[in-house]
C-alpha positions, 0 to 999 in steps of 0.5 A: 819070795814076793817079799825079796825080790826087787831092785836093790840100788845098793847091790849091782847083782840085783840090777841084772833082774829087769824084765825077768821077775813077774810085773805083778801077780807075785810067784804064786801065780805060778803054783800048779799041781801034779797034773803038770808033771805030765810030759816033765822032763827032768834030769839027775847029776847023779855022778855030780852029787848023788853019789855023795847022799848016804844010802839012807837018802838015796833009798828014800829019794829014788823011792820018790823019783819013783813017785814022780815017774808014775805022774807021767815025768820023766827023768834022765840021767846020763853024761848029758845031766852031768855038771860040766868039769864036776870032776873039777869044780865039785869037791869029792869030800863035801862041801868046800869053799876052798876047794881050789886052793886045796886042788892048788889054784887059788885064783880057782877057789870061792873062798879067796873070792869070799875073804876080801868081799867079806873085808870090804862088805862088813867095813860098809856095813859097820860104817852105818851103825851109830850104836858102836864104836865098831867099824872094821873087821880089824876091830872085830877080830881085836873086840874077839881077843879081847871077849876070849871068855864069851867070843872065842878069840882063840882056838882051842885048847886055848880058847872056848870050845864052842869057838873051836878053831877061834876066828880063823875065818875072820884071819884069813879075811884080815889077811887079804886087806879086801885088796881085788888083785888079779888073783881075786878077779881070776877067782870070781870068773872061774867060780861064776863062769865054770858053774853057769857053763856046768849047770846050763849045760846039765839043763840043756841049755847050750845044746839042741837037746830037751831043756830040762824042766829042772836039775833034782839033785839032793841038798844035803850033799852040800856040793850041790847047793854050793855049786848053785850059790857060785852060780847065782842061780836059784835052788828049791828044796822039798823036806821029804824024810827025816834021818833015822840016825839024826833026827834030821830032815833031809829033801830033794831040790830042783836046780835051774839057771838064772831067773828061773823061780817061776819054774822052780815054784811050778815045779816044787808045787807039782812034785809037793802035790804028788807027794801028799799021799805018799810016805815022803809027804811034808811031816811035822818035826819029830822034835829029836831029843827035846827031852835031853838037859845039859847037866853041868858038872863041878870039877873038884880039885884037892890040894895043898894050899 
């Protein structure tokens, strides 16, 4: 972190961060222990996004909300922990970044914020590059029809599987021209505003009540960090089990509002402290099927010349 924050001139989002990153010292002044869970008062989405963790995660998580309440934390989880209007901003079906369009609002969705920045970002960065001739997505797009065989133009069937819906993403963002019309600016206010309100309101930040030391919610509900990138607001994650179907590691993350990675690196050390001596401490990767090859197989076709 130490190594990433600052003001960049080029990025106007960096420029609001003036008087709330540490003067010196870095973040790791902030790193503490389990004591500081001691009177901890977090809270849990739980209808926001626990109910989408499989129950794998859910028996191995609550296993560690345990662990947390036996270092003297405590942890609510009510209507007050939830994210405000989840029941329309979080997808039910996983993560989704068109997720307004698909309930029927375009100017609701990040995707339609994403499409024409990611038009008008990739034209000023090709621009600056003196070793290609590429300089806009339209080249992109027209350079994948072109390389079909290695760059995936085209979706399959007719084009290379790795590739499987070909450049659909970089067609939908041809398509908008990066033009910021009216339905993009409504967009961008829904997504950043409705997801501010939602997790500031979860931490008690708009009411009289507790501020929570942190949201815990589980990163590998896709919707949980995706409501949080919306936001702009910083996310720590905490590997805390290995998935026995997968092979995947999964954790639990702490959410928090605006500027708040000093509370996050605070308590991400704590909860990583307490669970040293537990089963769901940090483990080494168990390599999952490391020992399988790809075995390419020759098709033989017999026939007439």
């Amino acid at each position: 972190m130490d190594a990433i924050y600052g003001i960049d001139q080029r990025d106007n989002y960096t420029l609001a961060q003036r008087g709330k990153t540490p003067r010196s010292g870095g973040y790791a002044q902030f790193l503490t222990t389990k004591k500081a869970l001691r009177g901890a008062v977090f809270g849990l989405p739980w209808q926001s996004f626990w109910v989408h963790a499989d129950p794998e995660q859910l028996r191995v998580l609550t296993a560690v909300l345990d662990i947390l309440r036996s270092a003297g934390a405590t942890i609510l989880n009510d209507t007050t922990t939830e994210i405000t209007n989840y029941q329309t901003i979080v997808s039910p079906d996983g993560w989704n970044w068109d997720y307004g369009t698909t309930r029927g609002f375009a100017n609701e969705s990040e995707y339609t914020v994403v499409k024409v920045d990611f038009y008008n970002n990739i034209k000023a960065y090709l621009s600056e590059l003196e070793n290609t001739s590429i300089r806009s997505l339209e080249d992109i797009v027209q350079y994948n029809y072109d390389n079909d065989g290695s760059e995936g133009g085209y979706p399959w069937p007719l084009g290379n599987p790795a590739f499987y819906s070909g450049q659909d993403g970089f067609l939908a963002s041809l398509e908008t021209r990066g033009i910021q019309d009216e339905t993009y600016f409504q967009a961008l206010n829904f997504v950043q505003s409705t997801t501010r309100k939602g997790i500031d309101d979860a931490l008690g930040l708009n009411s009289n009540r507790t501020k929570l030391a942190g949201l815990l919610v589980p990163p590998d509900v896709g919707q949980s960090y995706q409501i949080a990138a919306q936001a702009g607001y910083p996310v720590v994650t905490l590997p805390v089990g290995v998935h026995s179907a997968t092979g995947m590691g999964f954790g639990l993350a702490i959410m928090q509002t605006a500027w708040a990675e000093a509370e996050l690196v605070k308590w991400a050390s704590a909860i990583e402290d307490v669970l040293s001596g537990s089963p769901y401490k940090r483990s080494l990767p168990r390599w999952h099927g490391y020992l399988k090859r790809n075995i390419p197989l020759l098709n033989i076709y017999e026939g007439s010349d």
